[in-house]
DRENLUM-574206 format. One record per residue: residue in one letter; x, y, z of N, C-alpha, C, CB in turn; residue number from 0. Coordinates in pm, 1 decimal. Glycine has a CB too. Layout:
N
aa,n_east,n_north,n_up,ca_east,ca_north,ca_up,c_east,c_north,c_up,cb_east,cb_north,cb_up,i
A,X,Y,Z,X,Y,Z,X,Y,Z,X,Y,Z,NUM;
...
END
This chain:
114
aa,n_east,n_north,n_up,ca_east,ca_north,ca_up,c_east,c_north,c_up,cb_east,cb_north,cb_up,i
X,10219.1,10651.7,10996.4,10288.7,10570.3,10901.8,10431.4,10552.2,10952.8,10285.3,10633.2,10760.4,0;
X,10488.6,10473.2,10992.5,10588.8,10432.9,11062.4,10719.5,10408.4,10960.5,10541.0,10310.4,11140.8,1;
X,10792.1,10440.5,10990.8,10945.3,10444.5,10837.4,11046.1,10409.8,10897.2,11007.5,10609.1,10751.2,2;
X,11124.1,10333.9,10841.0,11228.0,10339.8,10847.3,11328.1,10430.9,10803.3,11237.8,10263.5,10823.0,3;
X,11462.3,10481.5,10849.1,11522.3,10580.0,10789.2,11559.3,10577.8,10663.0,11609.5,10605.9,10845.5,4;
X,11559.3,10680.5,10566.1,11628.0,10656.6,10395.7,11781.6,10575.2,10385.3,11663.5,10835.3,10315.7,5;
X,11797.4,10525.9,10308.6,11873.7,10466.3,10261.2,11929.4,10526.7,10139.9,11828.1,10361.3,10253.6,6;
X,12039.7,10612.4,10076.1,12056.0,10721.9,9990.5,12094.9,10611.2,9897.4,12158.8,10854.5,10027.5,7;
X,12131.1,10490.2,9927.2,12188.3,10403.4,9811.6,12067.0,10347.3,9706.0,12270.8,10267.4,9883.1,8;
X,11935.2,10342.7,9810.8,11812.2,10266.9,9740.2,11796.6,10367.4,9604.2,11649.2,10260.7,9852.5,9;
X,11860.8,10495.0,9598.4,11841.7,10573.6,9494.2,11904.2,10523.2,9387.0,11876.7,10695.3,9516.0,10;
X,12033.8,10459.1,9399.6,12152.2,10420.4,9289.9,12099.1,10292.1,9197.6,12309.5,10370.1,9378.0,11;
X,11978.4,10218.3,9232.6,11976.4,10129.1,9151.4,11868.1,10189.9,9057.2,11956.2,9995.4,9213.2,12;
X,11849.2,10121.0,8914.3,11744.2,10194.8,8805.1,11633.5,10214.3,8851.9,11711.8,10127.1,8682.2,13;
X,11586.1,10072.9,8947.4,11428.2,10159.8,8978.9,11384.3,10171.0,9160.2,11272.4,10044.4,8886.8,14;
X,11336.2,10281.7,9133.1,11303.5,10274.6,9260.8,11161.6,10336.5,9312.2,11409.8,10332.9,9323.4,15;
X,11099.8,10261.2,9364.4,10944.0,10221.6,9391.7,10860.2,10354.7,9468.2,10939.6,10071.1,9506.1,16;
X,10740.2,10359.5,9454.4,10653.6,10447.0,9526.9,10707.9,10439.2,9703.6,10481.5,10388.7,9496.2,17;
X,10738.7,10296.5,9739.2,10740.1,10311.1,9866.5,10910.5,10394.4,9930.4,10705.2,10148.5,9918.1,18;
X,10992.8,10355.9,9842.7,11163.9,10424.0,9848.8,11104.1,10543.7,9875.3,11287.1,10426.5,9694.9,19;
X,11044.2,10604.9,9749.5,11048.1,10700.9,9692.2,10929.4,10806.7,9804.1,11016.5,10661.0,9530.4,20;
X,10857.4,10736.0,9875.9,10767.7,10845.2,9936.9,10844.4,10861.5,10110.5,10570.6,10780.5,9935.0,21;
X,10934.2,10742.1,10118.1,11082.7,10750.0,10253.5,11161.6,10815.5,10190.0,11179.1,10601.9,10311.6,22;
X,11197.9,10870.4,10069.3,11297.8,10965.9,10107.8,11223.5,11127.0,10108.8,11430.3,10950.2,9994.1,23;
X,11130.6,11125.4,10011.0,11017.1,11292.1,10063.9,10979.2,11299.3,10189.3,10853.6,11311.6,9994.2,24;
X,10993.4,11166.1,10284.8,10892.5,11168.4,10397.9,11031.1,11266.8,10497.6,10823.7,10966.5,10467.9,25;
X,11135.4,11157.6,10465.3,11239.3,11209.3,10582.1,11353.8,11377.2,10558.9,11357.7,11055.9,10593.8,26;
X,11292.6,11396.2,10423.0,11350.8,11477.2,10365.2,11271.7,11605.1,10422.9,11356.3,11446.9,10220.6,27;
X,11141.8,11604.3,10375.3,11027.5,11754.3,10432.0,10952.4,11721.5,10492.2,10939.7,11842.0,10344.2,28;
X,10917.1,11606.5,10572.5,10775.8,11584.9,10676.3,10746.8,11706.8,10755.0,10794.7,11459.4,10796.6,29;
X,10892.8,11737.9,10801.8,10846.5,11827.7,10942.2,10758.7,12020.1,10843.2,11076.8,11873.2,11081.3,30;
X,10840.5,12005.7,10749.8,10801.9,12129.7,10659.6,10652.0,12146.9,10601.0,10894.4,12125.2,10535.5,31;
X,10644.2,11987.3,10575.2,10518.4,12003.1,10513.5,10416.8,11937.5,10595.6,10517.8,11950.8,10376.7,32;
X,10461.8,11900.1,10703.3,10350.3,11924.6,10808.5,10265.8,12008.7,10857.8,10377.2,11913.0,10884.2,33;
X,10367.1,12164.9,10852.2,10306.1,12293.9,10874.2,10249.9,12369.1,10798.6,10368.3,12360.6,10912.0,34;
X,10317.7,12304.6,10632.0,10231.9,12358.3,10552.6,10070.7,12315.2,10567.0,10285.8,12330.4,10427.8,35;
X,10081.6,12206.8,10576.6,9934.5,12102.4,10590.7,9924.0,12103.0,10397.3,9739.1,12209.5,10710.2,36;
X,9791.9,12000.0,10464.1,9720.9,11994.4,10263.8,9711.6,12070.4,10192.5,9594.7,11968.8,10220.2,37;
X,9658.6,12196.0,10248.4,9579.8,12293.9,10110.9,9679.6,12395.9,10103.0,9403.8,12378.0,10140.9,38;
X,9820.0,12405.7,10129.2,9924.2,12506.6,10082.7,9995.0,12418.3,10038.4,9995.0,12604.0,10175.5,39;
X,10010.0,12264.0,10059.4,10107.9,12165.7,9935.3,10047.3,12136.4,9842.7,10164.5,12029.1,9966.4,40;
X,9887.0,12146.2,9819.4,9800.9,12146.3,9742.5,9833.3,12228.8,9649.4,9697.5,12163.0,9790.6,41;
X,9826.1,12349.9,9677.0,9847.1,12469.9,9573.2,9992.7,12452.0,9529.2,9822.0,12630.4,9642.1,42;
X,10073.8,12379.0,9565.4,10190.9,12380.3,9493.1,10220.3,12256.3,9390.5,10294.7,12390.5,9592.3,43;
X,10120.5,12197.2,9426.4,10119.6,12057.8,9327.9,10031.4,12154.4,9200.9,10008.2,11876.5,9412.8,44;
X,9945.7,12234.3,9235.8,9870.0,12260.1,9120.6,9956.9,12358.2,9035.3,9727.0,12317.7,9157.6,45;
X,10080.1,12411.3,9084.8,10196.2,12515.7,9043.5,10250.8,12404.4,8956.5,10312.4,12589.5,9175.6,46;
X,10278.1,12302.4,8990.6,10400.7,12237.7,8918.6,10322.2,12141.3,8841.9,10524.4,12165.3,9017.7,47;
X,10175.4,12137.4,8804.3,10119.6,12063.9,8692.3,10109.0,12163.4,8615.1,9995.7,11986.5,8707.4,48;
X,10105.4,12336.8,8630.5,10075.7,12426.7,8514.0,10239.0,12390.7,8435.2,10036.2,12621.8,8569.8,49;
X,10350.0,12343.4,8551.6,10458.9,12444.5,8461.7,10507.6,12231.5,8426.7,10626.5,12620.3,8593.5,50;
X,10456.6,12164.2,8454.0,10434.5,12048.8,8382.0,10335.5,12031.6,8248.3,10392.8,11968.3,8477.8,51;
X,10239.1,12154.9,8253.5,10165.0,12134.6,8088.4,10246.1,12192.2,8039.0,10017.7,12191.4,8036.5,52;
X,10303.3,12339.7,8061.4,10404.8,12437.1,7962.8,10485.2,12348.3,7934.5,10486.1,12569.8,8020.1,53;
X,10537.6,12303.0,7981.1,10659.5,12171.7,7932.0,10652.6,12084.5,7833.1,10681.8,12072.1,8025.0,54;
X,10543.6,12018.0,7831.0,10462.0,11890.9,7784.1,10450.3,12032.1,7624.1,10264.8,11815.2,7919.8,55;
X,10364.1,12138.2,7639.4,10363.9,12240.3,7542.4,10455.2,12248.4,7406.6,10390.6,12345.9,7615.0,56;
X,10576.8,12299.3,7511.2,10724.9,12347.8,7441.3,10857.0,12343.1,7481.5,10728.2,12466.3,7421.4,57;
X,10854.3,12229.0,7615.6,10977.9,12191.9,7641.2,11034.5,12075.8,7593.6,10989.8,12190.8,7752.8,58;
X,11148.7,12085.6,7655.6,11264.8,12005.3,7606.3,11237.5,11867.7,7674.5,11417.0,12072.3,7647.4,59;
X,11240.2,11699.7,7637.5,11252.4,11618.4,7746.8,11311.9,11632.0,7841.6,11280.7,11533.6,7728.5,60;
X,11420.2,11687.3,7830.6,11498.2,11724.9,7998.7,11387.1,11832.7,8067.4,11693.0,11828.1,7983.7,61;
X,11304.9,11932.0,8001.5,11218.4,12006.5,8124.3,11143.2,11930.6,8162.9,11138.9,12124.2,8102.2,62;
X,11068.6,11831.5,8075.5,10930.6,11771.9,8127.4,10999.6,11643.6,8220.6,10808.4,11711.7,7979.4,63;
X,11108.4,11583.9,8233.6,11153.9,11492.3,8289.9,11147.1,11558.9,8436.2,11283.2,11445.4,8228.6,64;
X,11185.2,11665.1,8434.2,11184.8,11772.6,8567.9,11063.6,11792.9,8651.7,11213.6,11916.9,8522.7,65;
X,11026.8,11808.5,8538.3,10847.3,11844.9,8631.1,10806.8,11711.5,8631.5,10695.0,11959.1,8535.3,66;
X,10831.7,11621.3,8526.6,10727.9,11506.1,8593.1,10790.2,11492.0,8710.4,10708.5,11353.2,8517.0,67;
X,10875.3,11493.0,8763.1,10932.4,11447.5,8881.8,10900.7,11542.2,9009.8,11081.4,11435.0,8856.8,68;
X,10866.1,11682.0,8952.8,10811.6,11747.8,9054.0,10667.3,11735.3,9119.8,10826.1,11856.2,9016.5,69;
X,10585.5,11685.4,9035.0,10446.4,11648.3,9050.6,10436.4,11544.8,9092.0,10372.4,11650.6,8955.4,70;
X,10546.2,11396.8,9083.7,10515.8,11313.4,9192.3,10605.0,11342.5,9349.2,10545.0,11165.9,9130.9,71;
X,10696.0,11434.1,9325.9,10717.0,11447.5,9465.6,10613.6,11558.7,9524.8,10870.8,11486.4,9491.2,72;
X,10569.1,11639.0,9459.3,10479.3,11705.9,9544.9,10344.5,11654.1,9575.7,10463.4,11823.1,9497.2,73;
X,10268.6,11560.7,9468.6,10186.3,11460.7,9522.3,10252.1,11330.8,9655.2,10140.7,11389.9,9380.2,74;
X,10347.9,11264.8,9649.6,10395.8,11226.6,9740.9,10414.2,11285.4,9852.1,10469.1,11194.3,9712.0,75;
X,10409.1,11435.2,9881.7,10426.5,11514.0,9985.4,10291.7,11506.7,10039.7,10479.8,11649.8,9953.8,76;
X,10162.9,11536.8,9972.9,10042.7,11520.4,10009.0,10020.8,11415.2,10086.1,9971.5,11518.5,9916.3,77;
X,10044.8,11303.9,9992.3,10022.9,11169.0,10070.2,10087.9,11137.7,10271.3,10119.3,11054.2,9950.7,78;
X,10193.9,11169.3,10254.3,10276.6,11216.0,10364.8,10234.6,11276.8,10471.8,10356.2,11288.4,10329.0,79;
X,10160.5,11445.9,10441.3,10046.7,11508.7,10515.4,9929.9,11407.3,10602.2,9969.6,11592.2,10400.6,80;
X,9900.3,11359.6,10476.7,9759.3,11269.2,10486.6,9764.8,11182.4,10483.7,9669.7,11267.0,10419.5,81;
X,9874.6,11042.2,10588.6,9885.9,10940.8,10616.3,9889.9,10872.2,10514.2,9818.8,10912.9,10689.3,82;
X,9868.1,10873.7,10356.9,9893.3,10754.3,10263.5,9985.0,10720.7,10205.8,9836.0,10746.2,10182.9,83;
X,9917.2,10572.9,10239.6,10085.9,10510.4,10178.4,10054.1,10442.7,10030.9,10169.3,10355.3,10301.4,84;
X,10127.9,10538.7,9966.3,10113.2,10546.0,9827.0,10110.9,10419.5,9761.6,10211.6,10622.3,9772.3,85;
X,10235.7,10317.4,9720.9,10227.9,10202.0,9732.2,10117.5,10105.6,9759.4,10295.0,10194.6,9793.8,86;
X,10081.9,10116.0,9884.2,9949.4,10029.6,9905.6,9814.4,10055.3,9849.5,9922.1,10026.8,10036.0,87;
X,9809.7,10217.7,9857.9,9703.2,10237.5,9749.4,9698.9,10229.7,9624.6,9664.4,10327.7,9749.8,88;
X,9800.4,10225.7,9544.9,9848.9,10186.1,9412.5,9819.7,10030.8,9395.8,10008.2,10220.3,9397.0,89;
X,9819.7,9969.4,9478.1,9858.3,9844.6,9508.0,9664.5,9775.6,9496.7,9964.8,9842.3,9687.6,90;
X,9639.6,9874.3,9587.2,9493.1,9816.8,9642.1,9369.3,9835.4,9513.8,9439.7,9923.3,9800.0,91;
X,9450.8,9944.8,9453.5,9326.3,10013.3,9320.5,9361.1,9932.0,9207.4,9345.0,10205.1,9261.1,92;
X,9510.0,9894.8,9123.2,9466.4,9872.4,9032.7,9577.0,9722.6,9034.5,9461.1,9998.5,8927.8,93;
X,9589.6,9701.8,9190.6,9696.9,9524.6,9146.1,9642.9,9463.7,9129.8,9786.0,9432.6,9223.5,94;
X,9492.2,9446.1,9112.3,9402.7,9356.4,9070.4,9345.2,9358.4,8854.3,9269.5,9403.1,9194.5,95;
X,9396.5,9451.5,8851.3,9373.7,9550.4,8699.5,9283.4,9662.7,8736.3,9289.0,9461.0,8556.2,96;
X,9263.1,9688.2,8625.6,9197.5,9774.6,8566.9,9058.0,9801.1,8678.0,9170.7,9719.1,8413.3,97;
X,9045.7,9922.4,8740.8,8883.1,9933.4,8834.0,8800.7,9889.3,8784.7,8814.6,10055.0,8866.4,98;
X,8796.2,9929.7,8663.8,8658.1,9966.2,8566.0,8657.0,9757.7,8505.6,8711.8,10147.6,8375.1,99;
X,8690.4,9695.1,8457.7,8684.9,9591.1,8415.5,8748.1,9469.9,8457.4,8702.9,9611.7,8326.7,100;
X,8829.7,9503.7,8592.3,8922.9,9384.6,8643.8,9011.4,9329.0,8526.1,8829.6,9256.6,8705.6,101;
X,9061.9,9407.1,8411.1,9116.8,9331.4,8294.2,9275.4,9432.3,8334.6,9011.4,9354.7,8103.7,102;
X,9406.1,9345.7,8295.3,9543.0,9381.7,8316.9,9563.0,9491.6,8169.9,9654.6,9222.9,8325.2,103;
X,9484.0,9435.8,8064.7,9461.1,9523.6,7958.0,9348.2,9574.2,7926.5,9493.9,9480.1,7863.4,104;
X,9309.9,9728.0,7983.1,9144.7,9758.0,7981.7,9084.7,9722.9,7861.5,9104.6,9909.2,8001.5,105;
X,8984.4,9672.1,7884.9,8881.0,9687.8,7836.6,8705.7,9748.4,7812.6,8902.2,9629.2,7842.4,106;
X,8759.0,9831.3,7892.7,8659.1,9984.5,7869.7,8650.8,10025.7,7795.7,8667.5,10091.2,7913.2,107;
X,8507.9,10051.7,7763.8,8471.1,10179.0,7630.5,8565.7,10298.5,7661.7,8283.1,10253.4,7633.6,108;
X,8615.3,10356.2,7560.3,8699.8,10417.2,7509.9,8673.4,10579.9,7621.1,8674.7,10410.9,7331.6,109;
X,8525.2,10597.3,7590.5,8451.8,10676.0,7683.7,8441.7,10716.4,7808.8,8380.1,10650.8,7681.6,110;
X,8443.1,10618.7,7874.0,8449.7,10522.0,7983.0,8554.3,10605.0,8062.7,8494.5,10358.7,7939.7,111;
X,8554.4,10640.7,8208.6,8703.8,10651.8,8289.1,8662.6,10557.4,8385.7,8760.4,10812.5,8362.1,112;
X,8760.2,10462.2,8414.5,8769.7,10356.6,8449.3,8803.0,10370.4,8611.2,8859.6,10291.5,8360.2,113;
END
């Protein structure tokens, strides 16, 4: 996956996209979590969804704002490991809508995981 270097300013505007956002984890820990490989950044994504339910539980919006943010950078770290580029797969699964019904507003049985 070929990058260009981060840009610390792309951070300063309100939003900033899967693709910013997986160039600055990339240039930030690639070389770290290269050695970790998958299944030891794995286990740390599954660390920071427990202490993302405790949150969701009995924290404060400022904790869960924290962890949500830890669970997409540590899923973004995965991706990184494992060549994906987040963005495009985001892009490829549901810029068309919804898997399950091709609709922008599902329309799946309720039942249904789409």
């Amino acid at each position: 996956m070929k990058r260009t270097p981060w840009n610390p300013e792309a951070f300063e505007q309100s939003d900033v996209g899967f693709h910013e956002f997986q160039k600055l984890i990339h240039d930030m820990y690639l070389e770290k979590d290269l050695a970790r490989g998958v299944d030891g950044t794995f286990m740390w994504l599954m660390e920071e969804i427990g202490e993302l339910a405790a949150a969701l539980r009995s924290g404060t919006l400022n904790e869960c704002e924290g962890e949500f943010a830890d669970v997409i950078a540590w899923l973004t770290t995965i991706a990184n490991v494992a060549g994906v580029d987040l963005a495009g797969a985001m892009k490829e699964k549901y810029g068309s809508g919804c898997p399950g019904c091709q609709q922008f507003v599902c329309t799946c049985d309720q039942a249904e995981k789409p």
